[in-house]
mmCIF file as Biopython writes it, N, C-alpha, C and O atoms, coordinates in Angstrom:
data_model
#
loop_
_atom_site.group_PDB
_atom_site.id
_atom_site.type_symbol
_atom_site.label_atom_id
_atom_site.label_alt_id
_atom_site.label_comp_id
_atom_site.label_asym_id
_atom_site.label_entity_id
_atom_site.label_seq_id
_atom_site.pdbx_PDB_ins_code
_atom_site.Cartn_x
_atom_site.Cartn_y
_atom_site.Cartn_z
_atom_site.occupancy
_atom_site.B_iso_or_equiv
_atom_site.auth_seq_id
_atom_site.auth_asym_id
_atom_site.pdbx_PDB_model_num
ATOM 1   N N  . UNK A ? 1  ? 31.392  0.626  1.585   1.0 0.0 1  A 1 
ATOM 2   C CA . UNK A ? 1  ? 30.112  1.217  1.949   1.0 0.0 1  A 1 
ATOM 3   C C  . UNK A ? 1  ? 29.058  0.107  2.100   1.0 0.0 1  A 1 
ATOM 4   O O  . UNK A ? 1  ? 29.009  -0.768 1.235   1.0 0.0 1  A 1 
ATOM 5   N N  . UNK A ? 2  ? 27.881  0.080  3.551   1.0 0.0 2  A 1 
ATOM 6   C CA . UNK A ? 2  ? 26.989  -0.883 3.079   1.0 0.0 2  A 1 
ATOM 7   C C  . UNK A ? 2  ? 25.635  -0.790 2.768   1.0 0.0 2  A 1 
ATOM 8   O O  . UNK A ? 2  ? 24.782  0.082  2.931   1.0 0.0 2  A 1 
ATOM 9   N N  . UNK A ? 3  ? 25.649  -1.921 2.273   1.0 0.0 3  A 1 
ATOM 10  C CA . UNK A ? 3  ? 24.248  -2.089 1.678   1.0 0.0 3  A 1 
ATOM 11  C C  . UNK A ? 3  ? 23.275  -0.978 2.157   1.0 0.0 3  A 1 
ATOM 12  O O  . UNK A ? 3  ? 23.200  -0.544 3.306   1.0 0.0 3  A 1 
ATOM 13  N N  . UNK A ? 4  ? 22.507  -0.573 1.031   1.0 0.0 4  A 1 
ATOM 14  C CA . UNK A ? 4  ? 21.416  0.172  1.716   1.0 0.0 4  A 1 
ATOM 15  C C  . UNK A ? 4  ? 20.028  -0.735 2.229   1.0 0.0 4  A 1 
ATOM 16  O O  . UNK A ? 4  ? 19.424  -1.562 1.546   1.0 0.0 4  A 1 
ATOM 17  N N  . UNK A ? 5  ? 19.680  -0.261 3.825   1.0 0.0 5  A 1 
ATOM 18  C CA . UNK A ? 5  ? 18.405  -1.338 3.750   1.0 0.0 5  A 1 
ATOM 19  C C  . UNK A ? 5  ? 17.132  -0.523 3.302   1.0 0.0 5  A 1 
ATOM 20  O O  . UNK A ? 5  ? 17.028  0.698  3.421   1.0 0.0 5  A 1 
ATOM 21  N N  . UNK A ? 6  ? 16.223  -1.325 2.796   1.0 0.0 6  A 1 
ATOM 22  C CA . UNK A ? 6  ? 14.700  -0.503 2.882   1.0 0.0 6  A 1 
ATOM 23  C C  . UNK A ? 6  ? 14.404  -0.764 4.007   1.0 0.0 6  A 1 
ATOM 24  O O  . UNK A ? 6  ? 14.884  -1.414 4.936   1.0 0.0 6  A 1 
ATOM 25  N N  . UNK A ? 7  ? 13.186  0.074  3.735   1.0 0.0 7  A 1 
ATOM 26  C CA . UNK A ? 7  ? 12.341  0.320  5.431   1.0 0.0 7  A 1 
ATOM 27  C C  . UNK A ? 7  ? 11.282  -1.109 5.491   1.0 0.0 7  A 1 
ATOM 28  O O  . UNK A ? 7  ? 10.273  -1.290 4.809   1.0 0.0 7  A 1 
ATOM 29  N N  . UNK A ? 8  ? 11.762  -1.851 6.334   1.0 0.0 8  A 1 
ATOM 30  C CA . UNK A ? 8  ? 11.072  -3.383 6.697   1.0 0.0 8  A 1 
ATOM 31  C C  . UNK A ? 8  ? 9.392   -3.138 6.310   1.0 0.0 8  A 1 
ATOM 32  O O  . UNK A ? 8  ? 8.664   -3.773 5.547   1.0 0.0 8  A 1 
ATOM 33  N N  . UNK A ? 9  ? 9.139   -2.036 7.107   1.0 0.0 9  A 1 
ATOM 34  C CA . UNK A ? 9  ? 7.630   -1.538 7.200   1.0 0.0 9  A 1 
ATOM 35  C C  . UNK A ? 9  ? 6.657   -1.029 6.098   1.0 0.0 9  A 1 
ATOM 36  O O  . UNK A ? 9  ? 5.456   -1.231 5.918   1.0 0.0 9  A 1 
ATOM 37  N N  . UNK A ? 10 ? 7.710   -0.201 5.329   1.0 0.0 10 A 1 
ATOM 38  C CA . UNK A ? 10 ? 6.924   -0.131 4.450   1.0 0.0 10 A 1 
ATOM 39  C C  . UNK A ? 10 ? 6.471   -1.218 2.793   1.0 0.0 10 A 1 
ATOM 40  O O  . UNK A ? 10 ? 5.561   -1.260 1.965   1.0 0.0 10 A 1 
ATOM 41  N N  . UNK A ? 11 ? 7.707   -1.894 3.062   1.0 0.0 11 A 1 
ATOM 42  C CA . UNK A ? 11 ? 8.010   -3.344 2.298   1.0 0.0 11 A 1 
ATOM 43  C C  . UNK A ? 11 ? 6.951   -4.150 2.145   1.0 0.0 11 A 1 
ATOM 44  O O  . UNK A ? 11 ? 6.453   -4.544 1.091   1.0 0.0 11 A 1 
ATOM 45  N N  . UNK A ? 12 ? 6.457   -4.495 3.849   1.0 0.0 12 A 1 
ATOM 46  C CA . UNK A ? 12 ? 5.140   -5.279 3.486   1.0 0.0 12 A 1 
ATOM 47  C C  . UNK A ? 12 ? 4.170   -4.479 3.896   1.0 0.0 12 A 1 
ATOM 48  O O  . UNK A ? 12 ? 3.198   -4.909 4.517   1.0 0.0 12 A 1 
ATOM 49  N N  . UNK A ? 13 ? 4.318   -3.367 3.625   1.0 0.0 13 A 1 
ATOM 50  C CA . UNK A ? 13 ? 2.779   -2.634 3.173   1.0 0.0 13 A 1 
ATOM 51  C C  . UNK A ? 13 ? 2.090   -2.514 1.573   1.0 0.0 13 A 1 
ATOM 52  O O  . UNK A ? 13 ? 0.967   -2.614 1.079   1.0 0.0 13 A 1 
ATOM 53  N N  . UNK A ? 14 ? 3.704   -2.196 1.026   1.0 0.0 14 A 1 
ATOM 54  C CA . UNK A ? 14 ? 2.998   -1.731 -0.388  1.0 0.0 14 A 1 
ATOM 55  C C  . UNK A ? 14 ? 3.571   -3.016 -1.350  1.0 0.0 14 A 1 
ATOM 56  O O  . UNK A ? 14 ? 4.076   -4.027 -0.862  1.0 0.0 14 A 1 
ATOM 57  N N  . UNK A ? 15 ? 3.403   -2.794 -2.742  1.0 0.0 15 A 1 
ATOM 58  C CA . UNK A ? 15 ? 3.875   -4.123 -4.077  1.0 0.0 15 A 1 
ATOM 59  C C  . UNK A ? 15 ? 4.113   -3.303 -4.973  1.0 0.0 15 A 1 
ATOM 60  O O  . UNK A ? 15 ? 3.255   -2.446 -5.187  1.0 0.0 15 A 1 
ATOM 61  N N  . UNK A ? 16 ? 5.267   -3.309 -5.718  1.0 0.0 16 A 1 
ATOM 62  C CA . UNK A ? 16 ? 5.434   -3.012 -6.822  1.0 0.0 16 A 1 
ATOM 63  C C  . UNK A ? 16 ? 5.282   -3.666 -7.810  1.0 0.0 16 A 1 
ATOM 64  O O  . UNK A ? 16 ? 5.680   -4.827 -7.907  1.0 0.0 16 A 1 
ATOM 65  N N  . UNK A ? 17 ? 4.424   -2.764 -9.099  1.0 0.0 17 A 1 
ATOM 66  C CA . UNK A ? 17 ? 3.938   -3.905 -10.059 1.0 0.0 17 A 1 
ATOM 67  C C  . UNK A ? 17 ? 4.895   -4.111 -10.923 1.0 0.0 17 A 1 
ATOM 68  O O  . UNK A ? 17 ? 5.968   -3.618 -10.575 1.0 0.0 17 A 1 
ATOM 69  N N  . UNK A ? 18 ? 4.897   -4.783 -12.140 1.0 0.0 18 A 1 
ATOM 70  C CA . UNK A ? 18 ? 5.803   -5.103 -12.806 1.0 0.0 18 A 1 
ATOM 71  C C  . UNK A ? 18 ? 6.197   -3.547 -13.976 1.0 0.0 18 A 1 
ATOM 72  O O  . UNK A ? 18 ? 7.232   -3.416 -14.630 1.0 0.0 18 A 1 
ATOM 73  N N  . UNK A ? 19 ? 5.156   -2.674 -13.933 1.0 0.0 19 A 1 
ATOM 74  C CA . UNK A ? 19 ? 5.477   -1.589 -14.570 1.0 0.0 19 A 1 
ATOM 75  C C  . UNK A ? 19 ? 6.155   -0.391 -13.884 1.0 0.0 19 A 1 
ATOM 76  O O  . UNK A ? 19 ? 6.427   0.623  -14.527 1.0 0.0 19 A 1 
ATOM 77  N N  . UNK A ? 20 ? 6.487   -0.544 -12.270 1.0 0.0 20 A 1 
ATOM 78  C CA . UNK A ? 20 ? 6.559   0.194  -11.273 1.0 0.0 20 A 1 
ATOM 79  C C  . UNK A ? 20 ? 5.707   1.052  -10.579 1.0 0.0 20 A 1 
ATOM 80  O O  . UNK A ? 20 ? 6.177   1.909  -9.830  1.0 0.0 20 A 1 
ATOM 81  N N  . UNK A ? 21 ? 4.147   0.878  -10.792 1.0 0.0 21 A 1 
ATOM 82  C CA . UNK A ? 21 ? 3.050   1.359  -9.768  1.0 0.0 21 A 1 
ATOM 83  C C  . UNK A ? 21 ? 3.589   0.721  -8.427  1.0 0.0 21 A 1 
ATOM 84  O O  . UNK A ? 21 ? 4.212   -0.330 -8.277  1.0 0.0 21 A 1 
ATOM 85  N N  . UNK A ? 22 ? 3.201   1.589  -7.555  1.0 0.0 22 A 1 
ATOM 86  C CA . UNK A ? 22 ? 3.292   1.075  -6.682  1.0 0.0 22 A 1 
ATOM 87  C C  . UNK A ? 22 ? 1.701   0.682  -5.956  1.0 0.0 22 A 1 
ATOM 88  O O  . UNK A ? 22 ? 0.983   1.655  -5.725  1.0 0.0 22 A 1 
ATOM 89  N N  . UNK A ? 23 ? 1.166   -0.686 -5.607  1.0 0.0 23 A 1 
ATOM 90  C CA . UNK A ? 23 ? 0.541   -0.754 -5.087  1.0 0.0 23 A 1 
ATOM 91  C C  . UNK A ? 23 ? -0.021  -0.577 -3.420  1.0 0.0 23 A 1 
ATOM 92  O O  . UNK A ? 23 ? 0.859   -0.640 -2.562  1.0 0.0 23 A 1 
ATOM 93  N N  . UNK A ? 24 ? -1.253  -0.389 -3.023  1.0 0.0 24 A 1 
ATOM 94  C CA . UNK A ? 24 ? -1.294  -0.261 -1.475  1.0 0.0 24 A 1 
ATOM 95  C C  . UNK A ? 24 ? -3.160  -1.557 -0.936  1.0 0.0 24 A 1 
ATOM 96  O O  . UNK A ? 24 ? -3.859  -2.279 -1.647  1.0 0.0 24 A 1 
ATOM 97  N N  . UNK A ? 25 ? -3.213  -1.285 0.266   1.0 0.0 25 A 1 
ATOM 98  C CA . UNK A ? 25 ? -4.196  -2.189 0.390   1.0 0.0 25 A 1 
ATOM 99  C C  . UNK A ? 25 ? -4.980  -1.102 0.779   1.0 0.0 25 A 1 
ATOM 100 O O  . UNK A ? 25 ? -4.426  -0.236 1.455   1.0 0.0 25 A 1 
ATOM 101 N N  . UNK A ? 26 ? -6.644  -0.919 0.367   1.0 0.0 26 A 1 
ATOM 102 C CA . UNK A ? 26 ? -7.594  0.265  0.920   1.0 0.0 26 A 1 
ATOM 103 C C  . UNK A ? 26 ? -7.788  -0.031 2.270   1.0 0.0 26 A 1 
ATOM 104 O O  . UNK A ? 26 ? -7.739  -1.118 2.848   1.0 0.0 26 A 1 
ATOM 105 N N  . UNK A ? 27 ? -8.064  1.333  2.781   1.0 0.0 27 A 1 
ATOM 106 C CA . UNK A ? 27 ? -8.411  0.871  4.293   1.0 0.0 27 A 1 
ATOM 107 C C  . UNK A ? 27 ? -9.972  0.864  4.843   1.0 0.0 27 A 1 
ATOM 108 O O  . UNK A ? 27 ? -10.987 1.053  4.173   1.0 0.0 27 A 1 
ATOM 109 N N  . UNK A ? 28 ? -9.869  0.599  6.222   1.0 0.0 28 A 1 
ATOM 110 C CA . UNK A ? 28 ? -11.485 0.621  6.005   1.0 0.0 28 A 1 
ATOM 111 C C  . UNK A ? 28 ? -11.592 -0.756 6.431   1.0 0.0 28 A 1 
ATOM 112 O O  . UNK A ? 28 ? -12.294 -0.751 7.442   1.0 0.0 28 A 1 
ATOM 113 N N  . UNK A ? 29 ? -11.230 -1.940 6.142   1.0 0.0 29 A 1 
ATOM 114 C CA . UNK A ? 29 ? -11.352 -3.011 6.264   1.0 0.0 29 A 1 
ATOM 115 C C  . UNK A ? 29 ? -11.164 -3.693 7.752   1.0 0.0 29 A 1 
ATOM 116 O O  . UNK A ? 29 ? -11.580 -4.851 7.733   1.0 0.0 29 A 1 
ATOM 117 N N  . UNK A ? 30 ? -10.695 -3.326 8.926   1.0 0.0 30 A 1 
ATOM 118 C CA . UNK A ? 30 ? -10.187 -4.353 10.010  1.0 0.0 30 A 1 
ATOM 119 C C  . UNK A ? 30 ? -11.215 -4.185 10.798  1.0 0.0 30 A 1 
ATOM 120 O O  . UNK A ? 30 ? -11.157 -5.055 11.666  1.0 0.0 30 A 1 
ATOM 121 N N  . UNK A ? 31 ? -12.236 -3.433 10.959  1.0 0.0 31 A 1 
ATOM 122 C CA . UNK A ? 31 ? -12.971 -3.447 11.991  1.0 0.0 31 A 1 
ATOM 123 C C  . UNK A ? 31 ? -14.678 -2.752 11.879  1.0 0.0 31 A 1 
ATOM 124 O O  . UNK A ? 31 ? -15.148 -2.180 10.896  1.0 0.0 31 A 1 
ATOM 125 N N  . UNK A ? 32 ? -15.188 -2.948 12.859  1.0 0.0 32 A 1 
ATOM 126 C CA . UNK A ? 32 ? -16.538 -2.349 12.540  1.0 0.0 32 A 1 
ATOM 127 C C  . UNK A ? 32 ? -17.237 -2.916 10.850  1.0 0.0 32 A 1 
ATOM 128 O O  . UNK A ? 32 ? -17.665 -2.182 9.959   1.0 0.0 32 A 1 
ATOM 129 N N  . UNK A ? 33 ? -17.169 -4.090 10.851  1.0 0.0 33 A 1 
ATOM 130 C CA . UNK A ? 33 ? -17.075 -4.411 10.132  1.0 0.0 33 A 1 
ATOM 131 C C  . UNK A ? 33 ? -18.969 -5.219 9.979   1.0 0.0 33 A 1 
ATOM 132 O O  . UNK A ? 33 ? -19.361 -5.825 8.982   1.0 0.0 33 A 1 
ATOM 133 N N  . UNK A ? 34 ? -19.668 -5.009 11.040  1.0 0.0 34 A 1 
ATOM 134 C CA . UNK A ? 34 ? -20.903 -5.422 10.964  1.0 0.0 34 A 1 
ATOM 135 C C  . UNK A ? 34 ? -21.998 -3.912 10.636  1.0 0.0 34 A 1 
ATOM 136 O O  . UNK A ? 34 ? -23.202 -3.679 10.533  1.0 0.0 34 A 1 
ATOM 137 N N  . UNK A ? 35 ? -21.040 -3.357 10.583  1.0 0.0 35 A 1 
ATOM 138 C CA . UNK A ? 35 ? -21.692 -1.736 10.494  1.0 0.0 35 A 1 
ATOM 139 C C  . UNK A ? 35 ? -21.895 -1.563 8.859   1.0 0.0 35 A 1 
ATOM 140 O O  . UNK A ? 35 ? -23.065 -1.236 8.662   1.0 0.0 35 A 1 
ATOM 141 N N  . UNK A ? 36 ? -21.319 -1.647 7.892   1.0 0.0 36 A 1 
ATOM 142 C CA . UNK A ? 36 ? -20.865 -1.952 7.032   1.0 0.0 36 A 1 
ATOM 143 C C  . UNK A ? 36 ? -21.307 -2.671 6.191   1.0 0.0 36 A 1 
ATOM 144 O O  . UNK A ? 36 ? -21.069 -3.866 6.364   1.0 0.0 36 A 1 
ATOM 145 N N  . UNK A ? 37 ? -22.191 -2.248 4.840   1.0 0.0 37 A 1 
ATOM 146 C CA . UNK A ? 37 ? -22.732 -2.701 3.733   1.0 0.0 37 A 1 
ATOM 147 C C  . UNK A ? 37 ? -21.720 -3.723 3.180   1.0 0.0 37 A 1 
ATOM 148 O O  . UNK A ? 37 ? -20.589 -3.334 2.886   1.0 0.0 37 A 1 
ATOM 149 N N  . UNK A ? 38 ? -22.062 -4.971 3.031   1.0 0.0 38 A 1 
ATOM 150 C CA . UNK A ? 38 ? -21.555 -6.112 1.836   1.0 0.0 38 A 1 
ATOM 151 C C  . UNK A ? 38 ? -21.177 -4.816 0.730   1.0 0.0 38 A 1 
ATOM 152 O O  . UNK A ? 38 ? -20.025 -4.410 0.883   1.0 0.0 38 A 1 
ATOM 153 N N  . UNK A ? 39 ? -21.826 -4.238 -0.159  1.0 0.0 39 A 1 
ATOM 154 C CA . UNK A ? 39 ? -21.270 -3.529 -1.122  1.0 0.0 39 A 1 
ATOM 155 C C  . UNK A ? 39 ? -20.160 -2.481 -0.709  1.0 0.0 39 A 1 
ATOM 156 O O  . UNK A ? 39 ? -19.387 -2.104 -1.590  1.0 0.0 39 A 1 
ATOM 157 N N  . UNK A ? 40 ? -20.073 -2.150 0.154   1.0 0.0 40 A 1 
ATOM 158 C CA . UNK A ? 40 ? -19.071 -1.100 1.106   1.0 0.0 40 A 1 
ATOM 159 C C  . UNK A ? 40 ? -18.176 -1.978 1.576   1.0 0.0 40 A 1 
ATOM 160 O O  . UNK A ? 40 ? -17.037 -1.516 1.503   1.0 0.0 40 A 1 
ATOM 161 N N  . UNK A ? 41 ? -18.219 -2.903 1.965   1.0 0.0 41 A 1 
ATOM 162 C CA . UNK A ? 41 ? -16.944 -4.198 2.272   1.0 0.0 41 A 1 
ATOM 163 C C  . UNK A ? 41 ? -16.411 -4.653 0.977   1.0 0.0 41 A 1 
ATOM 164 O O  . UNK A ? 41 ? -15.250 -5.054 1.058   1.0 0.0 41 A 1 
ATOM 165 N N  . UNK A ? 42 ? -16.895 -4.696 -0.095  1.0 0.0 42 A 1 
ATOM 166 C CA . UNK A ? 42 ? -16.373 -5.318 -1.402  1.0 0.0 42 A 1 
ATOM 167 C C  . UNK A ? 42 ? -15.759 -4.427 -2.289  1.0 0.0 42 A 1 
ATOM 168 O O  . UNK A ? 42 ? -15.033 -4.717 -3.239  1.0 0.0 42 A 1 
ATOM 169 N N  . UNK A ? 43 ? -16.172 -3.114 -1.833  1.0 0.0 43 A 1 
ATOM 170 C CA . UNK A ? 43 ? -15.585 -2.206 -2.817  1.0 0.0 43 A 1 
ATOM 171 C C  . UNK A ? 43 ? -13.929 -1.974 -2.002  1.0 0.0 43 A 1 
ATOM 172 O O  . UNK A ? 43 ? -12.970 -1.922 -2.772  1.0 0.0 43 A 1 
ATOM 173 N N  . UNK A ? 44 ? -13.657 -1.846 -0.515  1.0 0.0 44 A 1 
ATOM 174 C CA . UNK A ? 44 ? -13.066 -1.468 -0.081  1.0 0.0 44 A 1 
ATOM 175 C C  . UNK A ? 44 ? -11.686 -2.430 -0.253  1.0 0.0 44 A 1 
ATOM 176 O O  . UNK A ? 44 ? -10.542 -1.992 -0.133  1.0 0.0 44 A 1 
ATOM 177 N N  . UNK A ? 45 ? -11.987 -3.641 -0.518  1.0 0.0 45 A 1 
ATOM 178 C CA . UNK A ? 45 ? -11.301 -5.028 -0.996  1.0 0.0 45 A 1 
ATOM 179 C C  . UNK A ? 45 ? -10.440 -4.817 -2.142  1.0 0.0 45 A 1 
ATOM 180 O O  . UNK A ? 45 ? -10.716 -4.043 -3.059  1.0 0.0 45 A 1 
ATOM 181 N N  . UNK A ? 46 ? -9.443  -5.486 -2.072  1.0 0.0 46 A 1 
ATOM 182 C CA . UNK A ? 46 ? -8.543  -4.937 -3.252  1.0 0.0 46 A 1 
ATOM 183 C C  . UNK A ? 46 ? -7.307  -4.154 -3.343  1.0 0.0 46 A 1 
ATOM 184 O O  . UNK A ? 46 ? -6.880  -3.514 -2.382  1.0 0.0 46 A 1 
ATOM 185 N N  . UNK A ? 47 ? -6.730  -4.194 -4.479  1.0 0.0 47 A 1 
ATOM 186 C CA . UNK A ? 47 ? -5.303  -2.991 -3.945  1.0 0.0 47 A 1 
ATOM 187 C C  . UNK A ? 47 ? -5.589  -1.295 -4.696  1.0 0.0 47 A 1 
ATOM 188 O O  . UNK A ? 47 ? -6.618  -0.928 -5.263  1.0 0.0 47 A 1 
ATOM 189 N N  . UNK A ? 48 ? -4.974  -0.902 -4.584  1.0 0.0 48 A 1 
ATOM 190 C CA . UNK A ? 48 ? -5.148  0.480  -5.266  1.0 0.0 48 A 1 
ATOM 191 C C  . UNK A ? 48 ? -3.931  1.065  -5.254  1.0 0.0 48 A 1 
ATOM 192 O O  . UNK A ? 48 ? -3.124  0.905  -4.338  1.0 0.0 48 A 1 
ATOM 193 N N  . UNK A ? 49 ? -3.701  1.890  -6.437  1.0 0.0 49 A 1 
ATOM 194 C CA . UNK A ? 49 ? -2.048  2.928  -6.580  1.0 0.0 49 A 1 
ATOM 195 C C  . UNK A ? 49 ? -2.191  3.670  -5.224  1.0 0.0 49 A 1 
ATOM 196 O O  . UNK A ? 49 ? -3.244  3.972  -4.663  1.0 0.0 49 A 1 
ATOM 197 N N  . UNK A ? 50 ? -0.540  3.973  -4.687  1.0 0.0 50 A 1 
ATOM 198 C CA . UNK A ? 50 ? -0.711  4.755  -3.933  1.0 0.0 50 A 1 
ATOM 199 C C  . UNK A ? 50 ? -0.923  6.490  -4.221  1.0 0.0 50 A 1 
ATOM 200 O O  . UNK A ? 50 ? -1.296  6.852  -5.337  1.0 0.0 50 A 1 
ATOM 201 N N  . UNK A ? 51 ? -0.709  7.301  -3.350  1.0 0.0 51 A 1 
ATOM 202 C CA . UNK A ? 51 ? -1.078  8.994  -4.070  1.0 0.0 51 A 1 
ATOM 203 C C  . UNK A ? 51 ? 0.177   9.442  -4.695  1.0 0.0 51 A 1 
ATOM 204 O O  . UNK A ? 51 ? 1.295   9.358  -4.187  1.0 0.0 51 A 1 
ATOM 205 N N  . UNK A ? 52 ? -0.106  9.900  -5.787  1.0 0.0 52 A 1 
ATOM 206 C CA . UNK A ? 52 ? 0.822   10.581 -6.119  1.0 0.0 52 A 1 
ATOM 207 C C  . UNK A ? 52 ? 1.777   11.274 -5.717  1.0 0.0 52 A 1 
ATOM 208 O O  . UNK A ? 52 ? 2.877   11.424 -6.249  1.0 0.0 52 A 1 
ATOM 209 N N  . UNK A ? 53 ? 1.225   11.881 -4.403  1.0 0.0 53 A 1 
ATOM 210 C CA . UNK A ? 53 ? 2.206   13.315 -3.215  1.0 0.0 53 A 1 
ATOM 211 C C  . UNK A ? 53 ? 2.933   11.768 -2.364  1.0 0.0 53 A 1 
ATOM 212 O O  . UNK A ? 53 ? 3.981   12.038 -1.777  1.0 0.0 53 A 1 
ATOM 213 N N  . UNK A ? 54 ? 2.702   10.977 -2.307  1.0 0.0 54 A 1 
ATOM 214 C CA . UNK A ? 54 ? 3.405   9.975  -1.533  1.0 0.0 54 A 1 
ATOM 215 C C  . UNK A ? 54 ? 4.457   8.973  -2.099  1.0 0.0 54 A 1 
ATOM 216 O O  . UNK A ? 54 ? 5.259   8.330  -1.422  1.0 0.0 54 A 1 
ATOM 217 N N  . UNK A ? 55 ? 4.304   8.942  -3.622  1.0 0.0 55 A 1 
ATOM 218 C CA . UNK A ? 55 ? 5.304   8.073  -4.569  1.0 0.0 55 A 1 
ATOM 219 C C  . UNK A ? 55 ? 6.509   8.716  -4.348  1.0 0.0 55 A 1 
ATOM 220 O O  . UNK A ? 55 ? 6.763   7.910  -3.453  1.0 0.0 55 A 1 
ATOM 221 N N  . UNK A ? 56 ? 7.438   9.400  -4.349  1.0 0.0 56 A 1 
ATOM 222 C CA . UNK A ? 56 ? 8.910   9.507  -4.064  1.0 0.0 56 A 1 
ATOM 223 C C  . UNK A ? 56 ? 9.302   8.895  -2.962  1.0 0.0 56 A 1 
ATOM 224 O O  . UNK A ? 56 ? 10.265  8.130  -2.922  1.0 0.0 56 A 1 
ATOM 225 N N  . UNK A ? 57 ? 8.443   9.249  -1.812  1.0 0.0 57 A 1 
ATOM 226 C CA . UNK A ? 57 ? 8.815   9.243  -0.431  1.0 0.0 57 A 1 
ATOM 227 C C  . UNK A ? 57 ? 9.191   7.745  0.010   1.0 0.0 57 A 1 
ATOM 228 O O  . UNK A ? 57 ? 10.200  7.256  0.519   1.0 0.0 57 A 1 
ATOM 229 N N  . UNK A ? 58 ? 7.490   7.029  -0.554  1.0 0.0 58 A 1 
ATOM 230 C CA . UNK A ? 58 ? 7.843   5.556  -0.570  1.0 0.0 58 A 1 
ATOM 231 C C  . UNK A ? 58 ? 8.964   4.967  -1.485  1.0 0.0 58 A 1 
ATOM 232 O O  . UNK A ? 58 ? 9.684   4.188  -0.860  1.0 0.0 58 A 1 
ATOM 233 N N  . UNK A ? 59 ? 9.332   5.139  -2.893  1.0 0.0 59 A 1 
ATOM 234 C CA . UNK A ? 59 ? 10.263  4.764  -3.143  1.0 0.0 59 A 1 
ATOM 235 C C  . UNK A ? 59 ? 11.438  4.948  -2.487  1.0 0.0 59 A 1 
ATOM 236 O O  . UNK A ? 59 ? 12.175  3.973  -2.343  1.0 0.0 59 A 1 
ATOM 237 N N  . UNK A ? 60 ? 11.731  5.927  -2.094  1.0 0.0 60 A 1 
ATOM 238 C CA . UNK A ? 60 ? 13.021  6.111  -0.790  1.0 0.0 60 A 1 
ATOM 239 C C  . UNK A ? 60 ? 12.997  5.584  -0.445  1.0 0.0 60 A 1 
ATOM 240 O O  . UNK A ? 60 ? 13.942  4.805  -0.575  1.0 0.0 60 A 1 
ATOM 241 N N  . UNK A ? 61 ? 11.825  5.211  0.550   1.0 0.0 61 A 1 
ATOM 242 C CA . UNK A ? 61 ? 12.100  3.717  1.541   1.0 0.0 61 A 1 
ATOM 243 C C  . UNK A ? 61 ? 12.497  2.841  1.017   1.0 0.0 61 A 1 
ATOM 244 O O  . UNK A ? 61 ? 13.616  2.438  1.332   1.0 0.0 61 A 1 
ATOM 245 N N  . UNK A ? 62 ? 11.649  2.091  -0.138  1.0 0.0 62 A 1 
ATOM 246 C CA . UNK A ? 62 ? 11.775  1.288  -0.937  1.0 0.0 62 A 1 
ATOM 247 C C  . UNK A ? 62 ? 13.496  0.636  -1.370  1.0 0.0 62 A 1 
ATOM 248 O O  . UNK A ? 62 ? 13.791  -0.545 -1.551  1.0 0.0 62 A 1 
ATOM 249 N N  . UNK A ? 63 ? 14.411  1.837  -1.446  1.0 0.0 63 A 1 
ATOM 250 C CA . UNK A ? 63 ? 15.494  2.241  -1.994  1.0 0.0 63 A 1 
ATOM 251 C C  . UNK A ? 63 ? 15.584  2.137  -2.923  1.0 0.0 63 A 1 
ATOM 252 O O  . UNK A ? 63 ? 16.712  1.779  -3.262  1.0 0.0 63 A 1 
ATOM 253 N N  . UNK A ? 64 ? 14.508  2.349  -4.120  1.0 0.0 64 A 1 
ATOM 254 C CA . UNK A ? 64 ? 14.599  2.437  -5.476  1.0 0.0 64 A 1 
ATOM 255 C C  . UNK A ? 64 ? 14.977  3.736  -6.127  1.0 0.0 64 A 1 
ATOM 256 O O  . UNK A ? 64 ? 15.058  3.811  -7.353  1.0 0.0 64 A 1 
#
């Protein structure tokens, strides 16, 4: 039988932490970006857990 692959895509989207959160990057960030409060650009910066209704699905991909 072979290897199972994960999904390339979602691989380098998300990080798993060392406790198994899965991390994601907020969005908001690539554009329109002069529209957009310094404090509204800084908050949006950063990683965040993904949703709860979405953790199985991504681990599937994942193949965890």
């Amino acid at each position: 039988m072979p290897k199972m692959k994960k999904h390339s895509g979602m691989a380098k989207r998300v990080k798993v932490t060392g406790s198994g959160k899965i991390m994601r990057e907020q969005t908001g960030l690539r554009h329109r970006l002069e529209v957009k409060s310094s404090k509204e650009t800084r908050s949006l910066s950063g990683t965040v857990p993904v949703a709860k209704a979405d953790e199985k699905r991504i681990k599937k991909m994942l193949g965890r």
